[in-house]
DSSP file (Angstrom, degrees, kcal/mol; ACC not computed):
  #  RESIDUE AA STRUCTURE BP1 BP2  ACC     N-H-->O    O-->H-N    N-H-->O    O-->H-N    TCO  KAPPA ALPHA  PHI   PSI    X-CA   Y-CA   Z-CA
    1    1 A X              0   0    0      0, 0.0     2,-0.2     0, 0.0     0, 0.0   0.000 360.0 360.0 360.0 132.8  130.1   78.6   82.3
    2    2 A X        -     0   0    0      1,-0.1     2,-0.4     2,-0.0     0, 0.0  -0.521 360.0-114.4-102.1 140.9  132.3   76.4   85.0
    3    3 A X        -     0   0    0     -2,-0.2     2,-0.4     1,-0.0    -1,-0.1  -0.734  26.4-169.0 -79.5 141.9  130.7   73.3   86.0
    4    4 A X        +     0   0    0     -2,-0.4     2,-0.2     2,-0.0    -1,-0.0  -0.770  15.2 172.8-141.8  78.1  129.4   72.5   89.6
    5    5 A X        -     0   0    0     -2,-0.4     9,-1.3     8,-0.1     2,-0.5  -0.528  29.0-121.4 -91.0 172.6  128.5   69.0   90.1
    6    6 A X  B     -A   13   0A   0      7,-0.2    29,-0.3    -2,-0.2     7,-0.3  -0.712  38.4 -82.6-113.0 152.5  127.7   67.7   93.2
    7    7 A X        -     0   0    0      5,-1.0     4,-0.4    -2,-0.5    29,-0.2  -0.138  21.3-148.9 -46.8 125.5  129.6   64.6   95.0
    8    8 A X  S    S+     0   0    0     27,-2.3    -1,-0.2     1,-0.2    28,-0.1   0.672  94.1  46.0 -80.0 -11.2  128.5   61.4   93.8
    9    9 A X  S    S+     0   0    0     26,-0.6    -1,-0.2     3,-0.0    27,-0.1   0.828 132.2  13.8 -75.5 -44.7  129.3   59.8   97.7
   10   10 A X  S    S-     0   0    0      2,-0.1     2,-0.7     0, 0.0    -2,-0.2   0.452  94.8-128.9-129.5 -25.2  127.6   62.4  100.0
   11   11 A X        +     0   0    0     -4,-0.4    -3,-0.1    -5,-0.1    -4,-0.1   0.074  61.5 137.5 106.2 -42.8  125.4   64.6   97.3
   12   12 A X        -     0   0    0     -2,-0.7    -5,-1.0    -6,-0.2     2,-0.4   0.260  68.5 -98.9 -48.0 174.2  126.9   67.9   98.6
   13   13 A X  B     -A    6   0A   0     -7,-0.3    -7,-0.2     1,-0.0    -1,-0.2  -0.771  40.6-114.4-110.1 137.1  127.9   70.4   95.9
   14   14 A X        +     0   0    0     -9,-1.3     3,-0.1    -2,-0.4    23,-0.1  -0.496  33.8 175.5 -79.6 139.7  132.1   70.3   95.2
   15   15 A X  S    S+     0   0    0      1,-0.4     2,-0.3    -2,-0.1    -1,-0.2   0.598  79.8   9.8-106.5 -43.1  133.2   73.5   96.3
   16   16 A X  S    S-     0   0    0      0, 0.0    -1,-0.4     0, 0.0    22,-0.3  -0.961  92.1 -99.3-135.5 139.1  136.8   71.8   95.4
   17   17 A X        +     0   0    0     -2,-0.3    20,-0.2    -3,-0.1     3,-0.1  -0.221  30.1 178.0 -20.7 102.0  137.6   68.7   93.7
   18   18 A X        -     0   0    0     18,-1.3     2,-0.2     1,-0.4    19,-0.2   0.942  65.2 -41.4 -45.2 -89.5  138.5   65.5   95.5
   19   19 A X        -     0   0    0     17,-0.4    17,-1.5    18,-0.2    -1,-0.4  -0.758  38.8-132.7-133.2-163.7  139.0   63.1   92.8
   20   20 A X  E     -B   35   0B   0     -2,-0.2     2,-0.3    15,-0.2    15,-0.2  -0.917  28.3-165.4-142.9 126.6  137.6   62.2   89.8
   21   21 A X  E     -B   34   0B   0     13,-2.4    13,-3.4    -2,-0.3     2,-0.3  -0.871   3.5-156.5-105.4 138.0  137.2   58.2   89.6
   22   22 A X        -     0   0    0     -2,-0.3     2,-0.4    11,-0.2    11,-0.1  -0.879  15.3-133.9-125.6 145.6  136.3   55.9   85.9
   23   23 A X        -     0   0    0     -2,-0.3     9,-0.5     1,-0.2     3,-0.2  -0.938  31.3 -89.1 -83.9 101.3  134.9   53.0   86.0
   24   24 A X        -     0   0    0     -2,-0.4     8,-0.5     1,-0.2     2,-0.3   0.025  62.2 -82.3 -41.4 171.2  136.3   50.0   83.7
   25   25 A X        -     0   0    0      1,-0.2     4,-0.2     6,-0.1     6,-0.2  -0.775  43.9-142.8 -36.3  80.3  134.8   49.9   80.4
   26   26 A X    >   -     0   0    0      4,-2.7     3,-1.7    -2,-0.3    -1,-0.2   0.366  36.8 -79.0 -66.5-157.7  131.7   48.3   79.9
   27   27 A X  T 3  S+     0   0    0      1,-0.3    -1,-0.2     2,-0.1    -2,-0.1   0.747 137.2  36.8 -44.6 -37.2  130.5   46.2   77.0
   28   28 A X  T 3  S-     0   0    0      2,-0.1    -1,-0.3     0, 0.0    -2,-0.2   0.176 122.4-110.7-119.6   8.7  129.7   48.9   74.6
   29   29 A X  S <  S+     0   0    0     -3,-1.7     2,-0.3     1,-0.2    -2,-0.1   0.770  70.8 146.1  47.1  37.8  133.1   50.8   76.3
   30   30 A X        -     0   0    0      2,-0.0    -4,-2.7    -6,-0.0     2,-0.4  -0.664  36.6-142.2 -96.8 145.7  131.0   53.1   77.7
   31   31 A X        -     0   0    0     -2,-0.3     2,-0.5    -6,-0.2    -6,-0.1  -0.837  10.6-120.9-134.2 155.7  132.3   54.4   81.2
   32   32 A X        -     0   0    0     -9,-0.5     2,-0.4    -8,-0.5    -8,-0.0  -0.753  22.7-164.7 -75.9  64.8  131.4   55.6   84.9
   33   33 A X        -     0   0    0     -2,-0.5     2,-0.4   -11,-0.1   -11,-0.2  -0.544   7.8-174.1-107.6  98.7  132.3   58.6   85.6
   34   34 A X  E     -B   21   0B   0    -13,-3.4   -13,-2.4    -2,-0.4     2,-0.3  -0.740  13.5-159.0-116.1 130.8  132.4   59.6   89.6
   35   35 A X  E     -B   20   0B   0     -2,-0.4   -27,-2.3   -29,-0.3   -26,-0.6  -0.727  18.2-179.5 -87.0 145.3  133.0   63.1   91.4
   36   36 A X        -     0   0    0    -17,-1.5   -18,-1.3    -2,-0.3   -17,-0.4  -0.920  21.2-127.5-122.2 149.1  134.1   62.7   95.3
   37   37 A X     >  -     0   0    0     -2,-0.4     4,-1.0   -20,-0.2   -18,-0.2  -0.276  27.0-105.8 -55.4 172.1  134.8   65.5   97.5
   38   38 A X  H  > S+     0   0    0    -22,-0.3     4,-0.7     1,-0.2     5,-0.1   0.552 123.6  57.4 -92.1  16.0  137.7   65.8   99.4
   39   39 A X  H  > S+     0   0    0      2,-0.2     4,-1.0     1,-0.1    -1,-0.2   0.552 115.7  37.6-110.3  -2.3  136.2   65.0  102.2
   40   40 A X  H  4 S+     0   0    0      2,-0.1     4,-0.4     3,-0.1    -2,-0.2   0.616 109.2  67.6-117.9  10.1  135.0   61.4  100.5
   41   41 A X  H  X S+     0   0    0     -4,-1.0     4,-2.3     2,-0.2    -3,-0.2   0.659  97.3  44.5 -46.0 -54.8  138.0   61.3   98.9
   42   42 A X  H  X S+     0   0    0     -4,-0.7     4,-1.7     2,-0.2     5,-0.4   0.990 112.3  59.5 -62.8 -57.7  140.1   60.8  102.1
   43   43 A X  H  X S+     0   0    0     -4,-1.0     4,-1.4     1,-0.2     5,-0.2   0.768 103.9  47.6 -16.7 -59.2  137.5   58.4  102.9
   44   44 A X  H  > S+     0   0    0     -4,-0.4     4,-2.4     2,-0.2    -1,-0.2   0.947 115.8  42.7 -54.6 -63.0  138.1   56.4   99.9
   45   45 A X  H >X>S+     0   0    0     -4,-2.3     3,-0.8     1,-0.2     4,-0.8   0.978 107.9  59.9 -58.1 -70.9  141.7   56.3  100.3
   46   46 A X  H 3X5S+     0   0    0     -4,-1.7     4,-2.5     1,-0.3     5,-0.3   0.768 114.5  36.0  -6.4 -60.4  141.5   55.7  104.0
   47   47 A X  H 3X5S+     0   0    0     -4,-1.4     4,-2.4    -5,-0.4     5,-0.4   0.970 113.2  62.2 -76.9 -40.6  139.6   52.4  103.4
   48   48 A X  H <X5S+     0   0    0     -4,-2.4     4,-1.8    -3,-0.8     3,-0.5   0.891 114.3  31.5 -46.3 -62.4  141.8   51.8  100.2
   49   49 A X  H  <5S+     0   0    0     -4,-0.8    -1,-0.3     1,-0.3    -2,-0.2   0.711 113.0  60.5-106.3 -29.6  145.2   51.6  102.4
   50   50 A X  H ><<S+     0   0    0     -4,-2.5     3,-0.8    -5,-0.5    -1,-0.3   0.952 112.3  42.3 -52.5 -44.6  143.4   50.0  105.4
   51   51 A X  H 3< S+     0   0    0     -4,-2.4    -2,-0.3    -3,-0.5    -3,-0.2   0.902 125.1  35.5 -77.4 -42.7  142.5   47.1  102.7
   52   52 A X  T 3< S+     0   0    0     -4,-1.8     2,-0.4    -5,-0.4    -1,-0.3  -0.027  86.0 120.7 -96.4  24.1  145.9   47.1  101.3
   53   53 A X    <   -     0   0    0     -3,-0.8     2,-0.1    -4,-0.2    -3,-0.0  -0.796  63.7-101.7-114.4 135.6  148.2   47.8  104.1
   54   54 A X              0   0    0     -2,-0.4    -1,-0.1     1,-0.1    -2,-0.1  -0.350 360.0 360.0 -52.2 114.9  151.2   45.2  105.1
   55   55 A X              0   0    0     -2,-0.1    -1,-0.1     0, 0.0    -2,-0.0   0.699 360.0 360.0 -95.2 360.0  151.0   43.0  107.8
């Protein structure tokens, strides 16, 4: 049976993958495990390389 979770940004149900983002490794090395879409995937990057981009 295929899994269909839904995006952890916008809720919506993944029709296709974006990413899949982990969280560091808490105390007990237990981890965060987050689905995007692709459409809050680009989002993410967007702001990623806006924050990081060379002036």
């Amino acid at each position: 049976m295929p899994i269909k979770p839904n995006c952890d940004c916008c809720q919506n149900a993944l029709e296709e993958f974006g990413d899949i983002s982990l969280s560091p490794p808490d105390e007990e090395q237990k981890v965060v495990k987050l689905h995007r879409c692709i459409n809050c995937y680009e989002e993410v990057l967007a702001q990623i390389k806006t924050r990081y981009a060379k002036n």
